[in-house]
VOGU-3710 file (C-alpha; in Angstrom, 3 decimals, decimal comma):
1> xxxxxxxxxx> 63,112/-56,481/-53,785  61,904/-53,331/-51,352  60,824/-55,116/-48,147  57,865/-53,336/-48,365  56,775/-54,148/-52,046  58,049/-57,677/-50,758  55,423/-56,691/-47,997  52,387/-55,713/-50,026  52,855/-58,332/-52,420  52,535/-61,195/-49,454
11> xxxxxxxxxx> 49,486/-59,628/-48,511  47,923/-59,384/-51,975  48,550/-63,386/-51,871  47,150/-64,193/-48,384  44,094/-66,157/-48,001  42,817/-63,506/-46,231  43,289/-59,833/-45,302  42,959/-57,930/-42,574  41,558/-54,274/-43,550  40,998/-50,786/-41,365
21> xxxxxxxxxx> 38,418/-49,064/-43,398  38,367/-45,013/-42,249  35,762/-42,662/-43,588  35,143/-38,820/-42,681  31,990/-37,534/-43,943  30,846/-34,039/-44,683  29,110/-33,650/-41,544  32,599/-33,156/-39,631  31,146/-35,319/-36,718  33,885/-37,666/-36,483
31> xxxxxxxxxx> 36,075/-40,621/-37,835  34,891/-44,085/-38,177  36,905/-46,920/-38,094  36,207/-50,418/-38,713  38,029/-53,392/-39,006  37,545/-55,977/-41,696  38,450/-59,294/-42,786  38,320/-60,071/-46,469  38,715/-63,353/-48,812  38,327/-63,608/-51,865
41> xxxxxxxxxx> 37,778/-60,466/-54,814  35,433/-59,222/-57,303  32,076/-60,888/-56,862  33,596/-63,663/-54,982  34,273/-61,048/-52,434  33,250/-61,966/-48,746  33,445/-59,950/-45,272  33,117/-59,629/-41,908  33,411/-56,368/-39,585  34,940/-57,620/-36,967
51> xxxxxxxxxx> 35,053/-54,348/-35,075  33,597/-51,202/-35,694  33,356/-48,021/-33,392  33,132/-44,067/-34,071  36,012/-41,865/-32,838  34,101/-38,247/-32,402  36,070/-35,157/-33,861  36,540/-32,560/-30,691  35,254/-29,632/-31,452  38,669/-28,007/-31,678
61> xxxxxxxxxx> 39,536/-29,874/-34,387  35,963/-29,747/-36,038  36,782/-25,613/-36,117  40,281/-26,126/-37,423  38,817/-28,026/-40,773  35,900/-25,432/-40,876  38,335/-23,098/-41,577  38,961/-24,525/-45,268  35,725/-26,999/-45,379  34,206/-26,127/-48,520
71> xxxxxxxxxx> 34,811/-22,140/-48,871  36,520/-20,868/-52,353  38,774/-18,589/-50,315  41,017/-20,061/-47,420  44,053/-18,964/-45,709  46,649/-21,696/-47,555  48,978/-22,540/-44,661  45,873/-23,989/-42,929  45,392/-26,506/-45,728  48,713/-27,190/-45,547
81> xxxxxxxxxx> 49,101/-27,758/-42,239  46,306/-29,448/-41,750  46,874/-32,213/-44,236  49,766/-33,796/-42,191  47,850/-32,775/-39,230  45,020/-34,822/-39,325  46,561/-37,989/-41,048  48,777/-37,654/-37,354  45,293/-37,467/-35,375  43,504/-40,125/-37,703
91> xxxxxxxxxx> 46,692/-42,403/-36,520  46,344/-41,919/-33,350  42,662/-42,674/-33,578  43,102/-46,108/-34,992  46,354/-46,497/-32,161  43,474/-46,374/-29,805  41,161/-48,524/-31,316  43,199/-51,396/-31,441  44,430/-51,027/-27,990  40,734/-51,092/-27,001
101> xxxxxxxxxx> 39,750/-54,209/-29,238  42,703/-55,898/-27,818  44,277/-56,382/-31,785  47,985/-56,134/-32,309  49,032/-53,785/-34,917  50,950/-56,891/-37,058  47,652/-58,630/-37,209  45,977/-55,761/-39,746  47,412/-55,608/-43,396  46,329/-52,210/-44,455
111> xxxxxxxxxx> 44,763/-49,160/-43,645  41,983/-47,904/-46,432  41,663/-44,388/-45,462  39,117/-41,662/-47,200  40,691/-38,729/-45,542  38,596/-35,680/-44,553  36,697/-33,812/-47,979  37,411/-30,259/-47,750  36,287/-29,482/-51,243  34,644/-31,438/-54,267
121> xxxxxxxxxx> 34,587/-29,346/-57,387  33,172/-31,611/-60,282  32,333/-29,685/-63,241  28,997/-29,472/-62,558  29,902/-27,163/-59,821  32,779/-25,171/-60,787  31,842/-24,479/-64,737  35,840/-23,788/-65,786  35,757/-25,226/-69,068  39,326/-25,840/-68,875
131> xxxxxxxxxx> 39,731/-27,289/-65,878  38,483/-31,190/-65,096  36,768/-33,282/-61,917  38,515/-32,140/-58,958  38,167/-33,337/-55,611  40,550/-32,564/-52,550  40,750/-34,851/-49,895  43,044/-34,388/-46,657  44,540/-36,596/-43,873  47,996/-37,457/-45,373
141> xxxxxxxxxx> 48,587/-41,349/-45,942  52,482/-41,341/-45,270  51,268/-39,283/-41,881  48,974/-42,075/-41,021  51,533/-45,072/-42,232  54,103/-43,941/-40,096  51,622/-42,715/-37,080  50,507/-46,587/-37,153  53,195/-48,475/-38,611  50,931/-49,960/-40,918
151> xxxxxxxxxx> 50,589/-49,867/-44,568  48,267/-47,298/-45,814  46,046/-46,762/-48,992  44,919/-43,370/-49,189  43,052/-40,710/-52,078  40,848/-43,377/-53,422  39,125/-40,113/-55,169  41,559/-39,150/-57,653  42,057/-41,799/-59,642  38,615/-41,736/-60,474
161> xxxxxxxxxx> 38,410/-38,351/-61,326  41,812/-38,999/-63,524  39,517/-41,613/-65,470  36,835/-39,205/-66,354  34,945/-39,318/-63,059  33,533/-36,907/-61,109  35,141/-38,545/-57,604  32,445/-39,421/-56,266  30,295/-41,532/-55,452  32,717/-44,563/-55,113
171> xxxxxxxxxx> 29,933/-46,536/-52,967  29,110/-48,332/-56,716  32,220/-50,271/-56,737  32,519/-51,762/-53,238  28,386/-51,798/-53,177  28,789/-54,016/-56,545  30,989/-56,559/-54,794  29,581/-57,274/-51,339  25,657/-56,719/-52,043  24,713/-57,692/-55,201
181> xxxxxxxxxx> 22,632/-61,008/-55,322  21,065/-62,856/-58,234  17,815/-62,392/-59,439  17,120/-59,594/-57,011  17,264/-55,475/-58,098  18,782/-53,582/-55,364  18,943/-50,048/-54,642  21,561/-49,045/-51,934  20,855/-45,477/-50,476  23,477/-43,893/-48,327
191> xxxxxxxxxx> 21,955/-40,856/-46,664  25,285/-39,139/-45,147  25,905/-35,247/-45,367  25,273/-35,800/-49,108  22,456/-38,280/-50,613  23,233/-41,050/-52,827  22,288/-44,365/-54,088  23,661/-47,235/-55,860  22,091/-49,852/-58,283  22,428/-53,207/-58,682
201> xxxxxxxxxx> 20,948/-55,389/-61,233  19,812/-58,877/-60,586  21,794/-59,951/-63,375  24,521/-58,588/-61,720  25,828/-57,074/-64,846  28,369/-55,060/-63,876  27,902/-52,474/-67,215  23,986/-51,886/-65,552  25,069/-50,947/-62,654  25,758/-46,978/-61,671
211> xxxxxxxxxx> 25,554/-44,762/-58,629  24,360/-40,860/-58,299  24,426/-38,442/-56,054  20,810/-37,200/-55,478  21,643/-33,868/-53,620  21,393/-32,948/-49,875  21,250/-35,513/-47,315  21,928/-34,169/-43,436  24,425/-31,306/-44,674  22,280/-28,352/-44,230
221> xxxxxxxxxx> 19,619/-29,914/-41,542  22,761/-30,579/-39,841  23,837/-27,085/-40,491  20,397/-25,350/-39,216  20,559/-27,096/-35,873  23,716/-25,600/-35,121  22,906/-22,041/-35,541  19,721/-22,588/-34,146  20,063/-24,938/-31,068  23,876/-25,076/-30,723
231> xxxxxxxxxx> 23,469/-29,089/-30,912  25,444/-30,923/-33,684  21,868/-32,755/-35,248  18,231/-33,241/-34,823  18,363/-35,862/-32,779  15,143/-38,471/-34,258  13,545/-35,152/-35,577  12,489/-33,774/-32,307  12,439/-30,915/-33,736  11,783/-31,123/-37,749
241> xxxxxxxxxx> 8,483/-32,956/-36,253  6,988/-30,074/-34,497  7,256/-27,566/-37,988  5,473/-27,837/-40,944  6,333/-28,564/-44,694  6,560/-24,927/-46,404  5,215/-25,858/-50,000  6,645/-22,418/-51,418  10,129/-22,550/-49,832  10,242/-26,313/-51,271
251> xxxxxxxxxx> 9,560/-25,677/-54,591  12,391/-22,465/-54,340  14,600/-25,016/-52,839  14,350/-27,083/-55,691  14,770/-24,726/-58,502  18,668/-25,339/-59,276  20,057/-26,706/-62,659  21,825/-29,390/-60,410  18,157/-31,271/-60,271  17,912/-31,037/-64,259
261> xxxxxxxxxx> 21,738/-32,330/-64,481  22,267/-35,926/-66,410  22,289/-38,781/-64,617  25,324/-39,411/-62,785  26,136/-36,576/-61,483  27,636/-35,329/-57,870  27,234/-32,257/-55,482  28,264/-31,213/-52,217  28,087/-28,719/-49,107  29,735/-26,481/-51,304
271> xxxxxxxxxx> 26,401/-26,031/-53,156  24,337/-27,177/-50,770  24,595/-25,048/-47,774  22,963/-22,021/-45,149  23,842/-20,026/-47,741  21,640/-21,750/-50,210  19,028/-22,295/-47,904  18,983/-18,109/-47,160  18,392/-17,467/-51,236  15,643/-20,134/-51,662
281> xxxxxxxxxx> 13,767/-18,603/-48,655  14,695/-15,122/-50,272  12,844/-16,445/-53,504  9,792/-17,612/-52,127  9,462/-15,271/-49,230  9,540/-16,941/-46,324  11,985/-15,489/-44,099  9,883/-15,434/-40,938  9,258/-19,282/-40,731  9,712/-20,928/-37,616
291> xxxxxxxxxx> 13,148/-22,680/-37,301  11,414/-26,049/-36,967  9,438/-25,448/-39,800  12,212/-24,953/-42,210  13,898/-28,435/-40,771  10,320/-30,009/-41,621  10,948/-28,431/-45,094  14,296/-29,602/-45,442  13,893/-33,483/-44,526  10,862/-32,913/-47,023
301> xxxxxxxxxx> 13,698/-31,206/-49,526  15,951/-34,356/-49,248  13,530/-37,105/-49,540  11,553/-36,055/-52,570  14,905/-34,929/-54,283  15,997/-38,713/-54,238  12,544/-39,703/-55,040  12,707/-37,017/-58,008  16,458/-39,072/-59,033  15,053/-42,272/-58,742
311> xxxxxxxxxx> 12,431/-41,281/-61,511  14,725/-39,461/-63,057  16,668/-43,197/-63,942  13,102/-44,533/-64,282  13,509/-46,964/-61,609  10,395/-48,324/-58,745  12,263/-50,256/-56,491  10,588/-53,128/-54,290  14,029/-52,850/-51,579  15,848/-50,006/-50,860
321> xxxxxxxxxx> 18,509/-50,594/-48,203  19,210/-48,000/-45,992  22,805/-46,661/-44,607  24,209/-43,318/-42,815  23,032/-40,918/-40,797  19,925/-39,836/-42,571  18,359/-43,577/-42,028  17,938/-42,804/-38,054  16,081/-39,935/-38,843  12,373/-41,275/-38,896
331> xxxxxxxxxx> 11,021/-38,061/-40,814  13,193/-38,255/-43,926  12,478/-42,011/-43,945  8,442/-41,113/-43,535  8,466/-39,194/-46,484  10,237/-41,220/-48,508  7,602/-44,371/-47,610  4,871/-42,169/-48,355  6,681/-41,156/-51,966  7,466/-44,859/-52,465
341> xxxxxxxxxx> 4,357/-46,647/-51,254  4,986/-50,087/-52,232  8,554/-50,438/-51,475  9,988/-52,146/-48,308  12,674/-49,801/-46,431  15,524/-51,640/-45,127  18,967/-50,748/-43,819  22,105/-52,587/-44,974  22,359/-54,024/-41,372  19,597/-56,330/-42,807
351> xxxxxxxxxx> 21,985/-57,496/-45,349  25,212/-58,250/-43,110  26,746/-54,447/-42,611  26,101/-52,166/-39,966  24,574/-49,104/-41,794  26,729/-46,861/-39,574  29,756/-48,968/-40,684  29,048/-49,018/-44,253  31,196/-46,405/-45,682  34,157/-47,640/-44,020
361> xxxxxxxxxx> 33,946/-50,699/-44,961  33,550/-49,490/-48,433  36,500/-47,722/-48,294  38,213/-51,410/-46,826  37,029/-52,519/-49,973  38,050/-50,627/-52,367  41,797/-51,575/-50,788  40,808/-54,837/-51,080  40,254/-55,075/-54,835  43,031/-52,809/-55,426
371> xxxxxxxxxx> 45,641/-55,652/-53,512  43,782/-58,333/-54,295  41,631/-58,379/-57,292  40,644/-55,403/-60,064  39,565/-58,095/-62,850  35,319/-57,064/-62,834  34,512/-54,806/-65,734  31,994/-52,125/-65,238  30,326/-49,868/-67,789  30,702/-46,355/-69,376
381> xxxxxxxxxx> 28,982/-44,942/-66,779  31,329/-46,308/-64,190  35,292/-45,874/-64,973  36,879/-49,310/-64,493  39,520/-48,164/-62,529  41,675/-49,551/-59,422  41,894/-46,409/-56,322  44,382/-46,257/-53,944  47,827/-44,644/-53,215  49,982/-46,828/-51,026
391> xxxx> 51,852/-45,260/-48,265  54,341/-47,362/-46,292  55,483/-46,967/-42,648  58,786/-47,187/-43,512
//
């Protein structure tokens, strides 16, 4: 036998694993890294971050990937170039990490990396009859196997797309195993560049359970900030919390089919953008608002639109537990109390996972189950599939 299939297959019969969950959001701000320990699988699933830290993107890099980050036209060499390029960088990331947590390299199993989204192109977006779910993730696993030495799992996205998916959002599956608790509803709302949320029944039927994306999330606040203030985000509101809500420039912002779409359904900046933003206030005529205005708008945009989803599915939560960026920012989370009146806001940190750390440990996971487990059975809505291309270092 290969030493390294002799390799993975040890590890897929250890008590225990060791797991580096990495996850690169749409907002381009920067790589986070945390390190896991798993036993068990499925619902029997248990584990600990035992280190977690954020490595920011320089803003070199940060213009490199802006270059192809969700634009139809791009000059192809970049993509190309950049694929090996930042699977070298991601490695050198986690090379640092370790030497700072004081972890040898032969003490982790497995990388679980996301890679960086340059482009998500479900049909909901892209409207080629011919052509299915498409997703393109970057940050090349045989790059980051040999960058680290250590076995890699890599474009968890396309395999679920293959299935029928739409590649996103995977939070269901990984959500499903380490939150889910008897007798108790849950709804699990990630707030990153992109909203979503993920339910869980207190039955903890897995065929119940299903995860949407509800539009927006920090993308184009994120976005406005920039142009506006040259600073990468609105730091606790500052300034969303010195504008007003624009009623008519929030009612153009929500006009798009995307809102009316079936339930689930996914999105991204490629939709969602300045450029979107510049046609709603075209619509509804309000061009000359204040910069801090439209940022009051927008937080106002992306908590009624997951308000709007979560009556879409018909669901009144009494928890929702909180994770990402959007949780820290106390104007989003405001609204969405006022929409919600009787439900208690938490974030997953409540629950045992830093809400910072939460997609990266997804991501762990996800590797986990594939190694280790891949026996739970979920629903129509949610392909029952096991993600993860394995790279080795050797």
């Amino acid at each position: 036998m290969n030493t390294n299939i002799q390799r993975l297959f040890d590890i897929a019969r250890k008590p225990s694993r060791k797991i580096i969950g990495l996850m690169s959001g749409t907002s381009l701000d920067g790589l986070d890294i945390a390190l896991c320990e798993y036993t068990g699988s499925g619902l029997e699933t248990e584990v600990k971050v035992l280190r977690f830290k954020t490595e920011d993107y320089p803003e070199e890099l940060k213009n490199e990937i802006r270059k192809v980050f969700a634009k139809e036209t791009i000059p192809f060499q970049q993509l190309c170039v950049l694929n090996p390029y930042i699977g070298n960088i991601h490695g050198e990331m986690i090379n640092r990490a370790l030497e700072e947590w004081g972890v040898t390299h032969d003490e982790v199993d497995c990388i679980a990396s996301h890679g960086q989204t340059v482009f998500h192109s479900p049909k909901i977006l892209h409207h080629l009859e011919k052509f299915p779910n498409a997703t393109l993730q970057i940050g090349d696993g045989d790059h980051l196997a040999m960058k680290t030495g250590i076995i890699t799992l890599s474009d968890f996205r396309q395999k679920h797309c293959a299935a029928g998916g739409e590649g996103a959002p995977l939070a269901v599956y990984g959500d499903y195993l380490i939150f889910s608790r008897p007798g108790e509803d849950r709804i699990l709302l990630n707030m990153g560049g992109i909203a979503n949320f993920t339910f869980l029944s207190g039955d903890l039927d897995p065929e119940k359970v299903f995860a949407t994306d509800t539009g927006t999330g920090n993308t184009m606040i994120d976005a406005l900030v920039q142009k506006y203030y040259d600073q990468p985000y609105d730091k606790d509101a500052e300034i969303a919390r010195q504008g007003k809500v624009d009623q008519k420039l929030l009612k153009a912002l929500k006009n798009d089919p995307f809102f009316k779409a079936p339930i689930p359904k996914t999105t991204g900046p490629e939709l969602f953008n300045l450029a979107y933003l510049e046609k709603a206030q075209k619509a509804s005529y309000s061009g000359d608002l204040y910069p801090e205005s439209i940022l009051a708008t927008l937080c106002k945009f992306t908590a009624d639109t997951i308000l709007d989803c979560l009556n879409q599915c018909g669901i009144r939560p009494e928890k929702v537990f909180m994770s990402g960026g959007g949780m820290h920012n106390p104007l989003i989370v405001s609204f969405l109390k006022e929409g919600l009146p009787g439900t208690e806001f938490l974030k997953t940190d409540d629950i045992g996972i830093n809400g910072d750390a939460k997609e990266a440990v997804l991501f762990a996971t996800l590797a986990n189950e594939a190694l280790a487990g891949g026996n739970v059975q979920f629903g129509q809505k949610v392909p029952t599939v096991s993600m993860g291309k394995v790279s080795f270092p050797a």
